[in-house]
Steps between C-alpha positions, in 0.01 A plus 500: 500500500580164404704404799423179722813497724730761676787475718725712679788310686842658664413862466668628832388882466154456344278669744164541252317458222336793255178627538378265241234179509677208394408284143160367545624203320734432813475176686794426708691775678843426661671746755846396624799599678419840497598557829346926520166437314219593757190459280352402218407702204267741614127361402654266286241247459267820368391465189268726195221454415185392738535100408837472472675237781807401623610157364864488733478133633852473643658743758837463623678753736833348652843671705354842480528568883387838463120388319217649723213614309336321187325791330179294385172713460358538812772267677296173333706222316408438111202266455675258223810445735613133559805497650673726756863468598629740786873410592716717694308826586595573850344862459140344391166505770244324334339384205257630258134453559274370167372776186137451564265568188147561463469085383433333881684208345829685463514633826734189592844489378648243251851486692605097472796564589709685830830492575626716806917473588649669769293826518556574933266831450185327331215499776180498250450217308201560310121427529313152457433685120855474421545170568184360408644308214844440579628160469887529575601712850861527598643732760858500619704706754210705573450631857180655549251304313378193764179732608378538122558093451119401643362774249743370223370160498145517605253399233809443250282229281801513237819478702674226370861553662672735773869517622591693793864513536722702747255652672627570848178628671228186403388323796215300332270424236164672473170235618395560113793273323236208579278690234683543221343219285766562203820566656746172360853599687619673804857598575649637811852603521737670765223623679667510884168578660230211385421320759177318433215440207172593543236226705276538182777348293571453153324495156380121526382489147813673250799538733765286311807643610618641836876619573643651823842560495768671762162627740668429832230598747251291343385231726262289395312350152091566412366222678213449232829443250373134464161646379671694214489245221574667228849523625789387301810653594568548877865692570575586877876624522723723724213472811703525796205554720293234344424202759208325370357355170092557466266314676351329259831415294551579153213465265564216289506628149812631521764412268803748624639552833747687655596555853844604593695653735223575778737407766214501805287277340568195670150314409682152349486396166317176587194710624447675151353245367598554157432148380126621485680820222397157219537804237848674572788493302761717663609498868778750649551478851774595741524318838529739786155296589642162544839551647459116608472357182797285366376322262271662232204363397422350887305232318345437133178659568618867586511669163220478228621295202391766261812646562679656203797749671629428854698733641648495897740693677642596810410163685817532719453208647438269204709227471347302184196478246364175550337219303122729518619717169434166325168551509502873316473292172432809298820743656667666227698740727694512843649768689711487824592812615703555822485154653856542692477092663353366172703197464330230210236516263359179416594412173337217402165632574487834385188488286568421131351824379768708669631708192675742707734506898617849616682504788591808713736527790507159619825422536535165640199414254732650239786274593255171514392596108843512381610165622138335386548629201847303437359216690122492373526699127239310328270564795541903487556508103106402434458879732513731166655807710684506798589826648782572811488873608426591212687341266348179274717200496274322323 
């Protein structure tokens, strides 16, 4: 009666549990790899004795393909439960709805936490009551659950992150994601269907960090992005689709961005204006955008000199790094990546704070290092680490 946590794990021919109530003490309950277990103990959160309560906080079910019913009293979830973790139950339809007791205060649940991986079946996703204090959301390979996202989110005053990742059938965002005054991060990833954001656009006041990754139909940015200045870290990668940057450019708080490999956006880098970015350190780009440019920075004034961590790659038509990086007096890091013509870097005016060159498949750049660095040592020694492919020579 003492016992706080249980799991089962690996038990291939466990198909159920005793007609017993589990410890009362119990507050974690893990349930894996049991690939014939249909159901949960039978009215397991029941418990004697008219005040008694459930105290499980954590519930874990993962790889049992076969899970389909959970067996709660009256089909409602435990008041006191935090977190929820569903992960491979192909067999499962929906979730629980919220134990309701005679207290109007406890009729909402406590759930902070829901985690929902590749479960094709689930269609119900719970009531406004189960999520009303949730704070972490993340659903992955699941097919059927874009109609229950409006409901999911509406009202969500705690939300504070959500990840949707794999999910073959989302089109959009719900008009809501505007309201959710708490939510701090969004990621998106491998979701082949996205094509837009809502016109409402994005929490302006706590949205810090926004990731889309590998969403190929997506074709454009929230336009009101510049209004969002809470923003911090801004990563747009693996866009194919992707042809313009937001109207209003980038709000100017950030301090991380990433854009790479959105091979139709062709917007050049000059028309970012990221010399207005005064506050960010780290800038990844690729340059399907500017297949003009040869020479990288076009002119002192292109890149803010907050810069920390530079990183470029695939400019395929980049034939040096000029004089400009001078002016990045506070670069610590810089990363070419994929720059086949890449013939010089300018030695004598790489910025004095450079502690560390990588180099990646640049092979006439690779050549040009080798035979400065026999012909201009001191220059390159006062570079702490210098990396070739991969491997430091310095």
């Amino acid at each position: 009666m003492s016992l706080k946590v249980l799991q089962i794990e690996s038990c291939p021919k466990l198909k159920s549990f005793p007609q017993i109530h589990l410890a009362y003490s119990l507050k974690r309950l893990l349930i894996k790899d049991c690939p014939v277990l249909k159901a949960l103990p039978d009215e397991m959160m029941i418990l004697s004795g008219e005040n008694s309560r459930c105290l499980l906080e954590e519930l874990d079910i993962e790889d049992c393909p076969s899970f389909e019913s959970w067996n709660f009293p009256n089909g409602k979830l435990p008041t006191m439960l935090k977190s929820l973790k569903i992960h491979c139950c192909r067999s499962l339809q929906y979730l629980p709805e919220v134990a309701f007791e005679n207290d109007a205060s406890s009729n909402m649940s406590q759930l902070e936490k829901l985690e929902i991986v590749d479960c094709p079946s689930l269609t119900y996703l719970g009531t406004e009551k189960l999520l009303y204090c949730l704070k972490r959301l993340r659903i992955s390979y699941c097919l059927k659950f874009e109609k229950s996202l409006e409901k999911m989110l509406r009202n969500n005053a705690s939300l504070e992150y959500v990840d949707f990742s794999k999910n073959v059938n989302l089109s959009s965002f719900p008009e809501c994601l505007q309201g959710l005054s708490n939510l701090t991060e969004i990621n998106i990833n491998s979701c082949p269907h996205l094509e837009f954001f809502p016109e409402t656009g994005l929490p302006v006041s706590s949205l810090r960090t926004f990731c889309i990754s590998n969403c190929k139909s997506l074709k454009s940015l929230p336009n009101q992005m510049h209004e969002v200045m809470a923003l911090r870290n801004l990563t747009i990668t693996d866009c194919a689709s992707l042809a313009s940057l937001p109207m209003g450019g980038f709000p100017c708080n950030l301090s991380s961005l990433h854009i790479w490999n959105c091979e139709n956006l062709k917007v050049p880098i000059a028309q970012w204006k990221l010399h207005r970015l005064t506050s960010l350190r780290e800038l990844r780009i690729s340059g399907e955008c500017s297949e003009d440019i040869t020479s990288f920075p076009v002119d002192e004034d292109l890149l803010p000199r907050s810069l920390i961590s530079l990183c470029i790659g695939r400019f395929m038509n980049l034939a040096n790094l000029s004089r400009g990086l001078n002016s990045l007096t506070l670069l610590e890091e810089l990363e070419i990546i994929n720059c086949s013509k890449l013939q010089s870097l300018p030695w004598d005016c790489l910025p004095a704070s450079l502690g560390r060159l990588s180099i990646m498949d640049c092979p006439l750049l690779r050549q040009q290092l080798f035979k400065a660095k026999r012909a201009s040592r001191h220059v390159i020694a006062r570079i702490p680490c210098v990396e070739v492919d991969g491997d430091c020579i310095q």
